[in-house]
C-alpha positions as CSV (number, residue, x, y, z in Angstrom):
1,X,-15.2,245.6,94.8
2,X,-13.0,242.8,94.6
3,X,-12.6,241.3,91.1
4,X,-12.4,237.0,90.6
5,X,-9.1,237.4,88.0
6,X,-9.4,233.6,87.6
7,X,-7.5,232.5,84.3
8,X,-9.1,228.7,84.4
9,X,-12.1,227.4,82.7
10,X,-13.3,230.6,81.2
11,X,-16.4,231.1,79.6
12,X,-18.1,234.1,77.5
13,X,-21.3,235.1,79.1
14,X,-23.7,237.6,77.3
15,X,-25.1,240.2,79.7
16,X,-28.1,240.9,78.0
17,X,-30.4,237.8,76.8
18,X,-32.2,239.9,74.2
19,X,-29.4,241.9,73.9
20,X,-27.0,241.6,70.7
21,X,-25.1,238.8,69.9
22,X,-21.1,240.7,70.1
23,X,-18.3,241.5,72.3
24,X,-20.1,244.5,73.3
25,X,-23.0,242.5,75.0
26,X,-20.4,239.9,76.5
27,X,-17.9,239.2,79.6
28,X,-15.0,236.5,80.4
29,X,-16.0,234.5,83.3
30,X,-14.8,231.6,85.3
31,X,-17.0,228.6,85.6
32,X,-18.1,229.4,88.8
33,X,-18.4,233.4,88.4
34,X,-20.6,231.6,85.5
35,X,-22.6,229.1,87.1
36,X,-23.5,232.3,89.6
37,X,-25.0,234.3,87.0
38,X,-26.6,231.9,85.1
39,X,-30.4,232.9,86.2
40,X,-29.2,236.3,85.0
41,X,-31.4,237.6,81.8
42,X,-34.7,236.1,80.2
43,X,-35.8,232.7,81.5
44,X,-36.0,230.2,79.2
45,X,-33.9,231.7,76.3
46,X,-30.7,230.5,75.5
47,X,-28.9,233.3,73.2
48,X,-27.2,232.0,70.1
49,X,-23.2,231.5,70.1
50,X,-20.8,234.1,69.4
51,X,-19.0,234.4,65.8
52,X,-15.1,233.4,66.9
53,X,-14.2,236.5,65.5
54,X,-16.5,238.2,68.8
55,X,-14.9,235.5,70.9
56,X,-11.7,236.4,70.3
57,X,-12.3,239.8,70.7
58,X,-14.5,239.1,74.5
59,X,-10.8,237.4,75.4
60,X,-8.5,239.9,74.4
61,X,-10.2,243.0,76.6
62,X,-10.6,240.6,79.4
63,X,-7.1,240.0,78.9
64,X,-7.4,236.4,79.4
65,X,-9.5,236.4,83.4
66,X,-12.3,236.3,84.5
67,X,-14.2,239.9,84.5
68,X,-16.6,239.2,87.6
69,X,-16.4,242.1,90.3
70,X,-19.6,240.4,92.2
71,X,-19.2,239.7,95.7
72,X,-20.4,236.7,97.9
73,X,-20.5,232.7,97.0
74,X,-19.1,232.8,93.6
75,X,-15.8,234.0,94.7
């Protein structure tokens, strides 16, 4: 599957709603890749900020693009 590699307008998006708050539970996306996965997870809850020590962390494995391998409109 293609992957999106966009390095613009990046945002951290945790996987899991109810998950835990950390790098492990958390991707690099683009805005769109975003905006597409945004009725992902538990409706209605909006999880808590990262520590900027997790941020930093989500940014370095990325390596600085945009982690989405979905297919279709947010590409």
């Amino acid at each position: 599957m293609a992957k999106c590699t966009s390095e613009i307008n990046l945002e951290i998006y945790l996987k899991n709603r109810n998950g835990e708050n950390n790098a492990a539970n958390a991707e690099l996306l683009c805005e769109k890749c975003h905006a597409a996965r945004a009725n992902d997870g538990v409706s209605g809850q909006t999880p808590a900020s990262l520590p900027f020590d997790e941020q930093s962390e989500v940014i370095i494995m990325a390596g600085g693009q945009c982690e989405c391998t979905r297919s279709g409109s947010c590409h």
